[in-house]
C-alpha positions as CSV (number, residue, x, y, z in Angstrom):
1,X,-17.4,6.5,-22.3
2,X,-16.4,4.5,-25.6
3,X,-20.4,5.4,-26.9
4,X,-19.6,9.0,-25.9
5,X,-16.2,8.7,-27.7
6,X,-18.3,7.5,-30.8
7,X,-20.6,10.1,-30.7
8,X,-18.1,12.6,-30.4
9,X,-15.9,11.1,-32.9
10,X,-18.9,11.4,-35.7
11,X,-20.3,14.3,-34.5
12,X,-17.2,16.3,-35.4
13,X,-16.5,14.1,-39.1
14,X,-20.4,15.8,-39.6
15,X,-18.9,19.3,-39.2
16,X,-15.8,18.7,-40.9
17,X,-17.7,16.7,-44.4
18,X,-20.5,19.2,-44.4
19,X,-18.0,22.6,-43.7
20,X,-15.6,21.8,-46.5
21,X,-18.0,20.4,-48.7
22,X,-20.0,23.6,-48.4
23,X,-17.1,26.2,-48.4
24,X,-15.7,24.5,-51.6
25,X,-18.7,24.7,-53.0
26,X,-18.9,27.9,-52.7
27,X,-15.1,29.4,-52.6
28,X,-14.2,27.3,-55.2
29,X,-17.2,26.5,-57.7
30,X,-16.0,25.4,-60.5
31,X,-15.1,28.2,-63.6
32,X,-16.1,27.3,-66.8
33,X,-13.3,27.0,-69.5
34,X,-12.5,30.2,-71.3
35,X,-12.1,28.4,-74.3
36,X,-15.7,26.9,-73.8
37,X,-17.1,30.6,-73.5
38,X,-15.7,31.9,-76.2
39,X,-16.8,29.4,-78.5
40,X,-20.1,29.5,-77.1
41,X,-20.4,33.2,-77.7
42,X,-18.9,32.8,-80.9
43,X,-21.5,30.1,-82.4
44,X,-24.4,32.3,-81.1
45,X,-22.6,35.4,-82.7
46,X,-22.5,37.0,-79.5
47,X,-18.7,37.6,-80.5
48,X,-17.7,38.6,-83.9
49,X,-14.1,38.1,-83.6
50,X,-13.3,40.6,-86.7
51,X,-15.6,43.2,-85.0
52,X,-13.7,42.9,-81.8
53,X,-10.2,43.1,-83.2
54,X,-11.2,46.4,-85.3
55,X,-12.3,48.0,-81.8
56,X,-10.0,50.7,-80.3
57,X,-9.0,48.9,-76.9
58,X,-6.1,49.2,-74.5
59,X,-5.0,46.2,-71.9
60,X,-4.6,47.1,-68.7
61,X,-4.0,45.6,-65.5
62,X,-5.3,47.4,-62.2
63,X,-3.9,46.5,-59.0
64,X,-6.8,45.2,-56.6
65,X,-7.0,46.3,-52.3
66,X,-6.5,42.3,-51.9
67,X,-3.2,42.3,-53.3
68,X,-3.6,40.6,-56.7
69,X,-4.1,42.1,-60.3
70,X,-7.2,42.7,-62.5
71,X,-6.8,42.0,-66.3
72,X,-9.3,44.6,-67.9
73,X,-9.7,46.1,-71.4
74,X,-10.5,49.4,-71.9
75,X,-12.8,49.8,-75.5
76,X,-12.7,53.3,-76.6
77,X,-13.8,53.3,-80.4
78,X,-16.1,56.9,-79.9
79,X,-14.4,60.3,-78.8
80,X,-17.2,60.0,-75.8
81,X,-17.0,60.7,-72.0
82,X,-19.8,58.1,-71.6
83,X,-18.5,55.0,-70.5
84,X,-20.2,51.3,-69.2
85,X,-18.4,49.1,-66.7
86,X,-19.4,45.4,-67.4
87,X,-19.5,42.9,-64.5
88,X,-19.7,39.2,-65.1
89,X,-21.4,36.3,-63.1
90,X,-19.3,33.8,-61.6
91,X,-17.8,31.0,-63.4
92,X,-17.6,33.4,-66.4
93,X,-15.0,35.5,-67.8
94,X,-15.0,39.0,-69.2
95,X,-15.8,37.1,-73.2
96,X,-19.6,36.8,-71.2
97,X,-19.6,40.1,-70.9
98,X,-18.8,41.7,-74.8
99,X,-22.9,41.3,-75.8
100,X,-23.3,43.3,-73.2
101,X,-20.5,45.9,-73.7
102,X,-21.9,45.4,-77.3
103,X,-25.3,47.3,-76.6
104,X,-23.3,50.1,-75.0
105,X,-21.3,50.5,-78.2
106,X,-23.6,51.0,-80.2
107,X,-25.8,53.2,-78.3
108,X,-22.2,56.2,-78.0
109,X,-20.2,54.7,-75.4
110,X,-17.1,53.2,-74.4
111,X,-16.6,50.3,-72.4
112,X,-14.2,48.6,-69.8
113,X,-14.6,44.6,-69.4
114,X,-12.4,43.2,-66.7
115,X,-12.2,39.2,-65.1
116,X,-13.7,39.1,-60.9
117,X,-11.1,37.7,-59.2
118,X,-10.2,34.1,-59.4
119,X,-11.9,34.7,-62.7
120,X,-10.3,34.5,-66.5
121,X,-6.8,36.2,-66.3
122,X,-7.1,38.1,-63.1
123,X,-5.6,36.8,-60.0
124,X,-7.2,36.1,-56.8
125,X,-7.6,32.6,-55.2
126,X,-11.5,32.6,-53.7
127,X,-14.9,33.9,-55.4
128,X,-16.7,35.7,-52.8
129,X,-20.2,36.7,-54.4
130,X,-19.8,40.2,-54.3
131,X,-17.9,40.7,-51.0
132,X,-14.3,41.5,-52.2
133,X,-15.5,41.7,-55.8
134,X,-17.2,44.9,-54.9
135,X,-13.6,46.9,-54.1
136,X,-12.5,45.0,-57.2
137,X,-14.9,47.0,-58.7
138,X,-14.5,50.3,-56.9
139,X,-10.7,50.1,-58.0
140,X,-11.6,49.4,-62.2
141,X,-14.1,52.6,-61.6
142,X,-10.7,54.5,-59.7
143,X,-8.5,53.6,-63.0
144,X,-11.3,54.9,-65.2
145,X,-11.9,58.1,-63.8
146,X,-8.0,58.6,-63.2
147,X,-7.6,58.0,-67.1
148,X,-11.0,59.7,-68.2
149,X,-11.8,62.4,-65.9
150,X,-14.0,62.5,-63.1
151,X,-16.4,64.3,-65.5
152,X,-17.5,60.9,-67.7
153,X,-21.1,59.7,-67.5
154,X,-20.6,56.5,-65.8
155,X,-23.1,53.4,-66.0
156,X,-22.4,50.1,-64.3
157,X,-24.0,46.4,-66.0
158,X,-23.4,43.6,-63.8
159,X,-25.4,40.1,-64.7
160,X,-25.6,37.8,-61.7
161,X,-22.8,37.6,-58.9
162,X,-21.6,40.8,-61.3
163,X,-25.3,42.6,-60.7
164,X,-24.7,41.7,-56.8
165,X,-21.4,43.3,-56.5
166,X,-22.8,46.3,-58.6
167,X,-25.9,46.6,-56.1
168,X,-22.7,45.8,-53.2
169,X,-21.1,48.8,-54.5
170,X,-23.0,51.1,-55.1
171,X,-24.9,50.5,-51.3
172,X,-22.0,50.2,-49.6
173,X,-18.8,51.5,-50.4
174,X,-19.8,54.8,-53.2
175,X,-23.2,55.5,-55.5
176,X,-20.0,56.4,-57.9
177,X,-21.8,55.9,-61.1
178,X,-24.9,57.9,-63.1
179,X,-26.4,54.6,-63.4
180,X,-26.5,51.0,-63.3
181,X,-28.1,47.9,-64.7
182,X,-28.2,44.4,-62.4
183,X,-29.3,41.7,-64.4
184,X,-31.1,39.1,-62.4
185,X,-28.7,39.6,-58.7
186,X,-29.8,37.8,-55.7
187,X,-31.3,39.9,-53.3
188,X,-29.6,38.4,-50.1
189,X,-26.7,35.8,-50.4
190,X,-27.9,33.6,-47.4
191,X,-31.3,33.3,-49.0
192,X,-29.8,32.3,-52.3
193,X,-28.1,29.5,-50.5
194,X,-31.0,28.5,-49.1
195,X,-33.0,28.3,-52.1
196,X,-30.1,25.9,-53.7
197,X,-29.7,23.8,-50.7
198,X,-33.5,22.8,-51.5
199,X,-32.7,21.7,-54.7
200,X,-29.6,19.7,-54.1
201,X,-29.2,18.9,-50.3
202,X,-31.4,16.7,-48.8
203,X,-31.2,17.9,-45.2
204,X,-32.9,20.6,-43.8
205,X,-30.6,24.5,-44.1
206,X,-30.3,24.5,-40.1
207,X,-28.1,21.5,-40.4
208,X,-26.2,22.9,-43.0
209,X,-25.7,26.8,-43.4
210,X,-24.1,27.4,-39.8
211,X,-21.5,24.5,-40.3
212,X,-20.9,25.9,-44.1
213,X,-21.0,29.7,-43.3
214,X,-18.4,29.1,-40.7
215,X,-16.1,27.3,-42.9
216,X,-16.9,30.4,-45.2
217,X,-15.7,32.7,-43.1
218,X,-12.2,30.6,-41.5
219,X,-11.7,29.5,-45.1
220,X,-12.5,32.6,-47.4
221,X,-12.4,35.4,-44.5
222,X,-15.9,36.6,-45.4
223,X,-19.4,36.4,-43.5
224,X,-22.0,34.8,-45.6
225,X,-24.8,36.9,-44.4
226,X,-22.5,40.2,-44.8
227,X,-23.5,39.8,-48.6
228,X,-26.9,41.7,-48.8
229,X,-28.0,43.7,-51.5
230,X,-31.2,44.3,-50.4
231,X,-29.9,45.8,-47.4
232,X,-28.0,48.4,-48.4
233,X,-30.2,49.2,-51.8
234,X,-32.0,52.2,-50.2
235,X,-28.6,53.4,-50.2
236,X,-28.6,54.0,-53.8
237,X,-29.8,57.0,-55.3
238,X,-29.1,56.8,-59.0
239,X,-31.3,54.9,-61.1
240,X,-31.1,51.0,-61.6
241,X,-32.7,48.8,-64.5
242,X,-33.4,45.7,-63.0
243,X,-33.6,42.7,-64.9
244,X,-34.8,39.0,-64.7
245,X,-35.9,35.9,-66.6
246,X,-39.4,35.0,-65.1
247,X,-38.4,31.2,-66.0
248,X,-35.3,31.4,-64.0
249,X,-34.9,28.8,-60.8
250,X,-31.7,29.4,-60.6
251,X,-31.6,33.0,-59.0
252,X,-35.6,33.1,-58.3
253,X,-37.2,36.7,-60.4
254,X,-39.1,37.3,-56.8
255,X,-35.3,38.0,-55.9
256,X,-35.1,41.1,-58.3
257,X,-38.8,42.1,-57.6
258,X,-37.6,42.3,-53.8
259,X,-34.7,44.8,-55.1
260,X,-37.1,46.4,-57.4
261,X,-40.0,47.1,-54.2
262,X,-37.2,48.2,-52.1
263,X,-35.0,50.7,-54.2
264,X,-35.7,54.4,-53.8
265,X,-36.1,57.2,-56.2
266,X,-35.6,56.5,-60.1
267,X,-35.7,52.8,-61.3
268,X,-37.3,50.2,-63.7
269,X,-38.0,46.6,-64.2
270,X,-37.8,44.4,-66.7
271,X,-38.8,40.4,-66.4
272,X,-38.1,38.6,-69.8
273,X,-40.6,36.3,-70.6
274,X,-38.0,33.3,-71.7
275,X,-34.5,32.0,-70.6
276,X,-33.1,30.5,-68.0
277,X,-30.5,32.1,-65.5
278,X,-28.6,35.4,-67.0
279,X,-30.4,34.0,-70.2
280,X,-32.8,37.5,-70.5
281,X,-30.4,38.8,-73.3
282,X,-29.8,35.5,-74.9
283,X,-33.6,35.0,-75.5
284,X,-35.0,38.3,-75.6
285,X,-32.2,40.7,-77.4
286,X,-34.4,43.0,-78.7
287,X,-36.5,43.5,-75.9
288,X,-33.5,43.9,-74.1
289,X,-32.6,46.4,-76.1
290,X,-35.1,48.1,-76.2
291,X,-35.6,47.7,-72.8
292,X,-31.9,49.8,-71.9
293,X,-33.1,53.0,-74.3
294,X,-36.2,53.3,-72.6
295,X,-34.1,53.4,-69.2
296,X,-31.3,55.9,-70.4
297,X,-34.2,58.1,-72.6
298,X,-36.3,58.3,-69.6
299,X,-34.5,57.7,-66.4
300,X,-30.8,58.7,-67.2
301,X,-30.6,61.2,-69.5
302,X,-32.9,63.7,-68.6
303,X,-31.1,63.2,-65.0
304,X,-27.8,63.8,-66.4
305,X,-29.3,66.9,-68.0
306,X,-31.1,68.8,-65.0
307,X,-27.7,68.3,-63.1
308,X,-25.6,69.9,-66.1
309,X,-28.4,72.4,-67.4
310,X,-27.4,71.5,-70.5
């Protein structure tokens, strides 16, 4: 009985060490420091401070479906009804995501760059990879549209968990945008975890991913293998740029290619030659570049045109 007790008794400190150790892992990763991003963006002049302050920008707070607020601003520096959304990845803020709004800028837009929750200055106490992020989303694209019209030509850029909640979106809630850009997304989340668990667990996934997933899912009221891009991609009928750093073992490119194989109707891919994770722009800007005229020229545009005759 005592051997059984024993048993028992370690059996269930297993489950209880490996489920919160997993669940904070992922619930809770750790952010990087705001103060740490923007320098970083700044010494790689990424973020031209002056440049920034000149821009035409509003701060707004929109009220997310989980109850907290999202701290957003609203860049309108052209008289324009085309506007970009720009999603970050987790453990960034919305200072990541300026390069990107940056492109965007300068090709006739306006822009909206906003914190995830649990992210920057937005509220929200867990990161869920896409899950709740995605009506996060769907609520900054509400706000727009209420302000702008329902008439703007809309694009989405999300890079990493931001590129999966994009993909999230648009498969499973509303294809509410003309386009959008996901910049190296995993293709499934479970996969993803799989794929790390290799590289920094060593225990086979089987004794891991059930325990963790369920303290997922008591602890952060989300299902682990609910977030799926690749299952809901056929879903999406406007066209996608999809983007990924071949050098990337973070997020594997095979990931994107998966996304790329699977999405119907109008799309492209892009696989930078150099940088790490959500490095593609970093260390390929002007392919990048030219990379996102080539997709409006060809895919969006002339799109946008049939269905306005004009």
């Amino acid at each position: 009985m005592k051997k059984w007790l024993v048993i028992a008794g370690t059996l269930f400190a297993y489950i209880v060490a490996v489920g919160m150790y997993f669940s904070q892992r992922i619930l809770f990763m750790k952010k990087k420091d705001v103060e740490l991003v923007r320098n970083r963006e700044i010494a790689a002049n990424r973020f031209i401070i002056s440049d920034y302050d000149k821009l035409p920008k509003e701060e707004i707070w929109v009220s997310s479906p989980s109850g907290y607020h999202l701290k957003c601003v609203f860049a309108e520096p052209h008289h324009s009804k085309k506007w970009i959304i720009i999603c970050h990845g987790v453990t960034e803020n919305k200072i990541n995501s300026i390069k990107y709004m940056n492109i965007f800028l300068q090709r006739g837009f306006n822009a909206v760059i906003y914190d995830h929750r649990r992210h920057g200055e937005s509220g929200g106490l867990t990161s869920s990879y896409g899950h709740f992020e995605k009506f996060d989303l769907k609520a900054v694209v509400d706000e727009l549209k209420r302000r702008k019209g329902n008439d703007i030509t809309l694009g989405i850029h999300g890079e990493s968990m931001g590129a999966a909640t994009v993909l999230l979106y648009a498969g499973t809630i509303e294809d509410g945008a003309d386009f959008y850009v996901a910049d190296c997304p995993f293709s499934d989340f479970e996969a993803q975890i799989k794929h790390q668990l290799k590289r920094e667990v060593p225990l086979p996934a089987w004794m891991v991913l059930p325990i963790g997933a369920a303290f997922v899912k008591l602890r952060g009221g989300f299902r682990v293998k609910d977030i799926s891009p690749i299952s809901f991609i056929k879903n999406i009928k406007k066209p996608v740029l999809f983007i990924h750093s071949e050098l990337d073992d973070f997020i594997p490119a095979s990931m994107t290619e998966e996304l790329y194989k699977e999405k119907e109707g109008p799309k492209q891919l892009f696989i930078a030659a150099n940088g790490a994770h959500a490095h593609s722009y970093n260390e390929n800007s002007q392919e990048y570049e030219k990379v996102i005229d080539s997709f409006l020229n060809k895919l969006v545009f002339p799109q946008l045109t049939e269905q306005t005759g004009h």
